[in-house]
C-alpha positions as CSV (number, residue, x, y, z in Angstrom):
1,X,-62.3,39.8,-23.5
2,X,-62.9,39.9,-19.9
3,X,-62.8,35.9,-19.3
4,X,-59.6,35.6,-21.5
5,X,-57.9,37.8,-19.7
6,X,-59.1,36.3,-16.4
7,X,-58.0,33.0,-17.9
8,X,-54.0,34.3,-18.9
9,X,-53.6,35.3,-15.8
10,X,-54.4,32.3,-14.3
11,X,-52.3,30.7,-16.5
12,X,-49.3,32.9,-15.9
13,X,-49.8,32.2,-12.2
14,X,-49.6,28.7,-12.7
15,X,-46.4,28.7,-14.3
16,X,-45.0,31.0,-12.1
17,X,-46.0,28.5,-9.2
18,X,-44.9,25.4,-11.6
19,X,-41.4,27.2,-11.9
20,X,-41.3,27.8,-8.3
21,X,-41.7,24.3,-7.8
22,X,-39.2,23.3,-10.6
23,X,-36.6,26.0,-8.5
24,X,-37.5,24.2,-5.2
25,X,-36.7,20.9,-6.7
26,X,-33.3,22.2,-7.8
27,X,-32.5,23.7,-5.0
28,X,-33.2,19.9,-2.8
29,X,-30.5,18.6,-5.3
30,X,-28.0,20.7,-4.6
31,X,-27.7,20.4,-0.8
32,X,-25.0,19.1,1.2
33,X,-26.2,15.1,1.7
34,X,-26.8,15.3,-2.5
35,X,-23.4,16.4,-3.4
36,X,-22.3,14.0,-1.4
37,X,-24.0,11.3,-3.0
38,X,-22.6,12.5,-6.1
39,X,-19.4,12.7,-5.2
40,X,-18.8,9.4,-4.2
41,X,-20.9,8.4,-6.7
42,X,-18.1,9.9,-9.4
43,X,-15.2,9.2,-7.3
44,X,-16.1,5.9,-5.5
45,X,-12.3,4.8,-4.2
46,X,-12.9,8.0,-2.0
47,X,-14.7,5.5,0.8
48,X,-12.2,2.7,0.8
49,X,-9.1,5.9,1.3
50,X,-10.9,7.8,3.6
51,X,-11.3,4.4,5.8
52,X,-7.9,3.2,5.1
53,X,-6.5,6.7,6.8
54,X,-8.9,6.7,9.6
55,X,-7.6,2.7,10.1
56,X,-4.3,3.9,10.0
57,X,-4.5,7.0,12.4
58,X,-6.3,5.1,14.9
59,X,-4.2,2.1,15.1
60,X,-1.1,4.8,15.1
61,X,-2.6,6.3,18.2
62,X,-2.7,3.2,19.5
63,X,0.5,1.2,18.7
64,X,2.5,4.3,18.3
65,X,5.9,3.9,16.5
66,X,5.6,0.6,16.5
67,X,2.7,0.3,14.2
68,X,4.4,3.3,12.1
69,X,7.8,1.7,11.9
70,X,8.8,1.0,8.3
71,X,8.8,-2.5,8.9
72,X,5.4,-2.6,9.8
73,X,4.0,-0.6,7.2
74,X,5.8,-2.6,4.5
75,X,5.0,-5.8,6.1
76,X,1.3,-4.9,5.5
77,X,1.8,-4.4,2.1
78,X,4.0,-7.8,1.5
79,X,0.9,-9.7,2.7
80,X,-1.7,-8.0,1.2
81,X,0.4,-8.7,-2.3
82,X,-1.6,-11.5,-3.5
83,X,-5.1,-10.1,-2.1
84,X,-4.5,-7.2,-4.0
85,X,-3.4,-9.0,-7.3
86,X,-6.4,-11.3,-7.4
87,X,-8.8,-8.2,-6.4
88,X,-7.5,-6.7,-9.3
89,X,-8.5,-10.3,-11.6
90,X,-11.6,-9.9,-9.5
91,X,-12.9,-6.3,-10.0
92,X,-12.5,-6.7,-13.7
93,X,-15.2,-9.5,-13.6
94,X,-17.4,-7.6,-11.4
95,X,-17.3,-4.2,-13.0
96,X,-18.8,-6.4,-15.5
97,X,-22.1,-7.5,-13.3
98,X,-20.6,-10.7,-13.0
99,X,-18.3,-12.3,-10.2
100,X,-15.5,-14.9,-10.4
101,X,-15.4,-17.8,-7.2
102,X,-12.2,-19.5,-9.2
103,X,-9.5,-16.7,-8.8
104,X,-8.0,-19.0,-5.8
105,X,-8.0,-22.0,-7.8
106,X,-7.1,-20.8,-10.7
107,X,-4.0,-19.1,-9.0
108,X,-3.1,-22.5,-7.0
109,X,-3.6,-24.6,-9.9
110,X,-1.3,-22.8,-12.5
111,X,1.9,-22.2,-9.5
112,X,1.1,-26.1,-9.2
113,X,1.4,-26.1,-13.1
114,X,4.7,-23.7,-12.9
115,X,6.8,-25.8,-10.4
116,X,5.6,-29.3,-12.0
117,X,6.6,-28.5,-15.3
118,X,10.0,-27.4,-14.0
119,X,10.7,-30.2,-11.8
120,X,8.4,-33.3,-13.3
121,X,9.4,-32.4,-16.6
122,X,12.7,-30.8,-16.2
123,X,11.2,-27.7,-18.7
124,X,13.5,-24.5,-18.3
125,X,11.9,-22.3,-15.6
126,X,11.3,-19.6,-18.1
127,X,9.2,-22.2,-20.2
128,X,7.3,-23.6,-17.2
129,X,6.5,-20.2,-16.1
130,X,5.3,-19.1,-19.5
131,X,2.7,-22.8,-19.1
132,X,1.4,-22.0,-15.6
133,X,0.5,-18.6,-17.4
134,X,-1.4,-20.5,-20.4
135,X,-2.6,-22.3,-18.1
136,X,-4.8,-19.5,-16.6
137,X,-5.5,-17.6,-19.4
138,X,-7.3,-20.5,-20.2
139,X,-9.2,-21.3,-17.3
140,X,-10.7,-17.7,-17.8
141,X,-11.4,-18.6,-21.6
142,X,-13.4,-21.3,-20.6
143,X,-15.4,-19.3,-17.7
144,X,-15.4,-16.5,-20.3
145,X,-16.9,-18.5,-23.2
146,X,-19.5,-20.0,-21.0
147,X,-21.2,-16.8,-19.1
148,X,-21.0,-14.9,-22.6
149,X,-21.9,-17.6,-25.4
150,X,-23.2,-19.9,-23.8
151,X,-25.3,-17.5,-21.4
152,X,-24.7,-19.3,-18.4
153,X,-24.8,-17.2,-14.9
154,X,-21.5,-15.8,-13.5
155,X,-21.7,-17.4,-10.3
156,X,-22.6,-21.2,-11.8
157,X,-20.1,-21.0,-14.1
158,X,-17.3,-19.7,-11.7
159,X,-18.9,-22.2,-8.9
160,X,-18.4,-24.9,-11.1
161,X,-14.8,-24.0,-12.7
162,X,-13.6,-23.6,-8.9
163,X,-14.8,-27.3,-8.5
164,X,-13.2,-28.6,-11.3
165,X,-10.3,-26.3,-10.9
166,X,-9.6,-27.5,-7.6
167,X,-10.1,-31.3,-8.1
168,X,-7.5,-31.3,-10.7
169,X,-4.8,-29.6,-9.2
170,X,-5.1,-31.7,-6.4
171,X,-5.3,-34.8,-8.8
172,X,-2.2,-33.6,-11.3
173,X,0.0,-32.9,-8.4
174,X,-0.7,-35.9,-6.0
175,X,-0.8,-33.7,-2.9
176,X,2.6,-32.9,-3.2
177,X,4.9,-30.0,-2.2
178,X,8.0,-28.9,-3.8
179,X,9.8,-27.0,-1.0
180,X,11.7,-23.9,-1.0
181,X,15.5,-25.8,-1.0
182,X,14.3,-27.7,-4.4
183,X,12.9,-24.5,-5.7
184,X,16.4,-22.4,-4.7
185,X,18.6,-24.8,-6.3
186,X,17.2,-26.5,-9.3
187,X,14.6,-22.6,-10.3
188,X,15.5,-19.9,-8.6
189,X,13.4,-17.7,-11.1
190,X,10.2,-19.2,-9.6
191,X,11.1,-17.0,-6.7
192,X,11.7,-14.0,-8.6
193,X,8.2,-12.2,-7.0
194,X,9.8,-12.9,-3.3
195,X,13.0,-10.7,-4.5
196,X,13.3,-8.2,-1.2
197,X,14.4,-5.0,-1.4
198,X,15.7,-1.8,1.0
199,X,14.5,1.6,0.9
200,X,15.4,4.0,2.7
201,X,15.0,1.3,5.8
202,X,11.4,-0.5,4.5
203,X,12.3,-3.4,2.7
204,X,9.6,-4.4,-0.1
205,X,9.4,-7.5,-2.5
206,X,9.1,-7.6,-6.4
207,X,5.5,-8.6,-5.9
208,X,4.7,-5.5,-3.9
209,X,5.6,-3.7,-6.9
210,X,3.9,-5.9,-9.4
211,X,1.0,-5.7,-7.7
212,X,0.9,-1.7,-7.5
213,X,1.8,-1.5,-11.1
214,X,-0.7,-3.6,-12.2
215,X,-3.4,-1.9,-10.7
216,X,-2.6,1.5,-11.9
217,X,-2.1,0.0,-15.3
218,X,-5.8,-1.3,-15.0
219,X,-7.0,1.5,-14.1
220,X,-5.7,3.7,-16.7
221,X,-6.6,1.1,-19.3
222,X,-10.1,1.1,-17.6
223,X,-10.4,5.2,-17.5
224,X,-8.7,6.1,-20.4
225,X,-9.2,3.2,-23.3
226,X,-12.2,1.7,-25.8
227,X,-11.8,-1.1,-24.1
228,X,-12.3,0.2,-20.7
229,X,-15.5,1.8,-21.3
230,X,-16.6,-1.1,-22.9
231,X,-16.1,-2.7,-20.0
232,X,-18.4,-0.3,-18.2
233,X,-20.6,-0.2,-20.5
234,X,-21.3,-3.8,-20.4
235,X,-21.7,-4.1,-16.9
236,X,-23.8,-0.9,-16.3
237,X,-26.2,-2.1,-19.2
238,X,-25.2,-5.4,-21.5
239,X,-28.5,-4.6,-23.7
240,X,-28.0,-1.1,-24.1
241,X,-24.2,-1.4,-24.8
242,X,-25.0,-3.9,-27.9
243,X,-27.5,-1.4,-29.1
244,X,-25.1,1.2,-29.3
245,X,-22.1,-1.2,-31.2
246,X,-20.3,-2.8,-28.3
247,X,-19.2,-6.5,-29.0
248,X,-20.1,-7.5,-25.8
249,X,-19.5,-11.1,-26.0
250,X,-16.0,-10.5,-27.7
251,X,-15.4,-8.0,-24.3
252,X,-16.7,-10.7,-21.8
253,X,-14.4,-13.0,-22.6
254,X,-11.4,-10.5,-22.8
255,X,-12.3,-9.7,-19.1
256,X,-12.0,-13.7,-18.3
257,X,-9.4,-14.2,-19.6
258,X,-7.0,-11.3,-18.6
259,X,-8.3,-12.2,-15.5
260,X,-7.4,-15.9,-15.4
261,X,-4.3,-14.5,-17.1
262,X,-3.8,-12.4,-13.9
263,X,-4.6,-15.1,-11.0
264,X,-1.5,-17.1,-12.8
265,X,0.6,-14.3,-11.9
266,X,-1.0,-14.3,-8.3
267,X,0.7,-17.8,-8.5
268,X,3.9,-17.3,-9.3
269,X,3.5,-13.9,-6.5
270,X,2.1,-16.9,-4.3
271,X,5.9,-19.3,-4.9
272,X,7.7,-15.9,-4.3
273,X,5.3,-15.3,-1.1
274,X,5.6,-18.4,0.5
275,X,9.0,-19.6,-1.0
276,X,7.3,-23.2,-2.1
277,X,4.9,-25.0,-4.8
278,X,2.1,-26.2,-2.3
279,X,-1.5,-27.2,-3.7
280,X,-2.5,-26.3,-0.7
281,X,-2.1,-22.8,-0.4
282,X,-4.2,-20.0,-1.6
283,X,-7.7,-21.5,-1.1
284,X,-9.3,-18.5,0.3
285,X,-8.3,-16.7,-2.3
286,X,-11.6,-16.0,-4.1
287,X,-13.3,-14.7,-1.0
288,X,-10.4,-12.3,0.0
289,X,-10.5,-11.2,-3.1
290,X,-14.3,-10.6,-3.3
291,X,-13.7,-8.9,0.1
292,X,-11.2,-6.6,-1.1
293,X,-13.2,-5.6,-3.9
294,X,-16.3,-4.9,-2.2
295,X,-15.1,-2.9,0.5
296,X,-13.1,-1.3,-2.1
297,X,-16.4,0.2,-3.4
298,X,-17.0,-1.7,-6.9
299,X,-20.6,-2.0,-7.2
300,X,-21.5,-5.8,-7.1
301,X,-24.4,-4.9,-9.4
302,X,-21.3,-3.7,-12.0
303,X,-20.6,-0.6,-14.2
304,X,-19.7,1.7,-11.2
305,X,-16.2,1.3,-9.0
306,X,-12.4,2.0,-9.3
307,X,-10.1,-0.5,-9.3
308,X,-8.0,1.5,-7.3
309,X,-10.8,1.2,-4.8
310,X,-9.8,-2.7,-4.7
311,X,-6.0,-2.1,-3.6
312,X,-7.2,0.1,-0.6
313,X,-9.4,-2.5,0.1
314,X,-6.8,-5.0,0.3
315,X,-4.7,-2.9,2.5
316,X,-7.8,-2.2,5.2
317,X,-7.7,-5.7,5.3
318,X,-4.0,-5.8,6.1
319,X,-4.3,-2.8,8.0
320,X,-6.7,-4.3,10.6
321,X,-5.3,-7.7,10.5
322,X,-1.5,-6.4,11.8
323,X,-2.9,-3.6,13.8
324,X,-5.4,-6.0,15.9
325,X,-2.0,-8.8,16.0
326,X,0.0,-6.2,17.3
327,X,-3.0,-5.5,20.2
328,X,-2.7,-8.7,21.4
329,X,-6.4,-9.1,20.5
330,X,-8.0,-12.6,19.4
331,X,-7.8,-12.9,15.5
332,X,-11.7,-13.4,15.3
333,X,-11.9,-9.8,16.2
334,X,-10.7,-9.3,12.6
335,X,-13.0,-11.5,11.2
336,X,-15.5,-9.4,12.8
337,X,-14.9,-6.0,11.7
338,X,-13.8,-7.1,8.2
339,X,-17.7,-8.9,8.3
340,X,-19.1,-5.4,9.9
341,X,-16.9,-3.4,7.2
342,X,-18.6,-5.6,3.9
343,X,-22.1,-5.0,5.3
344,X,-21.3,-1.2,5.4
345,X,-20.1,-0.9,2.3
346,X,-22.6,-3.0,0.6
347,X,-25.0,-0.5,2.5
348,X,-23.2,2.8,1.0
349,X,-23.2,1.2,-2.4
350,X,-26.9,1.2,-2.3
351,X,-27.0,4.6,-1.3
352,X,-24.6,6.1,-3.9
353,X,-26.4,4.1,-6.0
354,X,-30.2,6.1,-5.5
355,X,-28.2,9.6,-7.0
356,X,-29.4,10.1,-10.5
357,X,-26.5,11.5,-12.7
């Protein structure tokens, strides 16, 4: 009787020591750096808006009211307008694991496709516009059909489309421009996206607004829709999302193509922007848009990001870019910090990344 006593009270001291351990553990969890982690783990557009404000109070203090003058503020947004639009093409790729290097291409090709039709062909402007569209839905079928039927990687396939994408705008439209006079007289509609607008003194463009709208339509659809979570789904886990019913296949190429269906809008924004039809313009599109996204905090790994997160991306971009023109400093400063910026948040990806949920 003696030795089983001797031995439950050695037991109840062990789990009295096992639950102060447990309590210990808990505790850790709950400090300050953990819910941290967590909350930009749930709410990752918090890094991109907390550095877009800092950017913009700094470059204030700088530049004064003549970085704060409505001009300047909405001049930022017009030319972040087509960054933004193909980030949003871009971060629905890569919230699915995967990544997209034709968005550029794919925008060039179909405003090529837009102002050819109308002018080569003499196709109403409605009608042309509605082709250049086609167009890019179906470069995104294509990329979409490839990485999920054919299992082909992401990158590859996208690597190759930009190729191919590229060689053939250049090929259908002979190098040729179709300048803004042409486009004013013969289909004005073309340059419905560069409509300008006032405002209480800022003056914005019809593609500032599309390109706002469009994001916060994403991201609804993205929160707040089957579809959306889908979309999560598949790019947190592809296996695990199959195993619990998700037709992941039939979602991968939804998320091409809307996106392709997207970068032709980008070009239409781009005729608007610019005020011409050049297959020339527009070729850095897919890595500003990669850059928007990830400083923007979508994970590259997928499943974890806002597209929100994208658009103030964008505008850090567009923040630094006029704030370090208006310092009179050399441009490659820019290149610089926007570099130093995608390491950083690459870095605090990885971190959010460690918090178990």
């Amino acid at each position: 009787m003696a030795a089983s006593a001797v031995k439950g009270q050695e037991y109840e001291t062990s789990l009295s020591q096992a639950s102060t351990s447990i309590a210990d553990f808990e505790d850790h969890r709950t400090g300050l750096v953990y819910r941290a982690q967590n909350l930009l783990h749930q709410t990752p557009s918090l890094v991109p808006l907390i550095v877009l404000v800092v950017s913009v109070l700094v470059f204030g203090a700088l530049l004064g009211a003549k970085f704060f003058s409505p001009f300047a503020l909405t001049l930022i947004l017009q030319q972040v307008q087509i960054v933004g639009i193909l980030a949003a093409a871009q971060s629905l790729v890569i919230l699915t694991a995967g990544i997209d290097l034709s968005v550029g291409a794919i925008m060039v090709l179909s405003s090529v496709v837009m102002g050819q039709f109308a002018f080569r062909y003499g196709l109403p402007p409605a009608l042309a516009i509605a082709c250049g569209l086609g167009v890019g839905t179906f470069c995104g079928f294509v990329n979409g059909f490839l990485v999920a039927k054919v299992k082909l990687p992401p990158f590859i396939v996208t690597l190759g489309m930009w190729q191919i994408v590229l060689a053939t705008n250049f090929l259908y439209s002979a190098n040729e421009t179709i300048r803004a006079q042409e486009i004013e007289a013969g289909a004005p509609l073309l340059h419905f996206f560069g409509t300008k607008f006032t405002i209480g003194g800022a003056v914005f463009t019809v593609g500032v607004v599309f390109m706002v709208v469009l994001v916060f339509v994403l991201a609804y659809a993205l929160r707040h829709t089957a579809w959306g979570r889908h979309v999560y789904a598949v790019g947190d886990d592809k296996e695990a999302a199959e195993l619990s019913g998700v037709r992941t296949d039939r979602v991968l190429i939804s998320v091409y193509m809307l996106s392709g269906l997207i970068c032709a809008f980008a070009g239409w924004a781009l005729i608007g922007r610019i005020g011409s039809v050049s297959p020339t313009s527009g070729q850095l599109g897919n890595i500003e848009s990669i850059t928007a996204v990830v400083i923007g905090g979508i994970s590259l790994f997928g499943g974890r990001g806002s597209i929100i997160g994208s658009l103030f991306g964008a505008l850090i971009v567009g923040v630094f870019t006029l704030g370090l023109r208006l310092l009179g400093a050399d441009a490659q400063w820019t290149y610089l910090l926007i570099g130093m910026l995608i390491i950083a948040a690459v870095a605090v990806d990885q971190w959010i990344r460690k918090v178990s949920v």
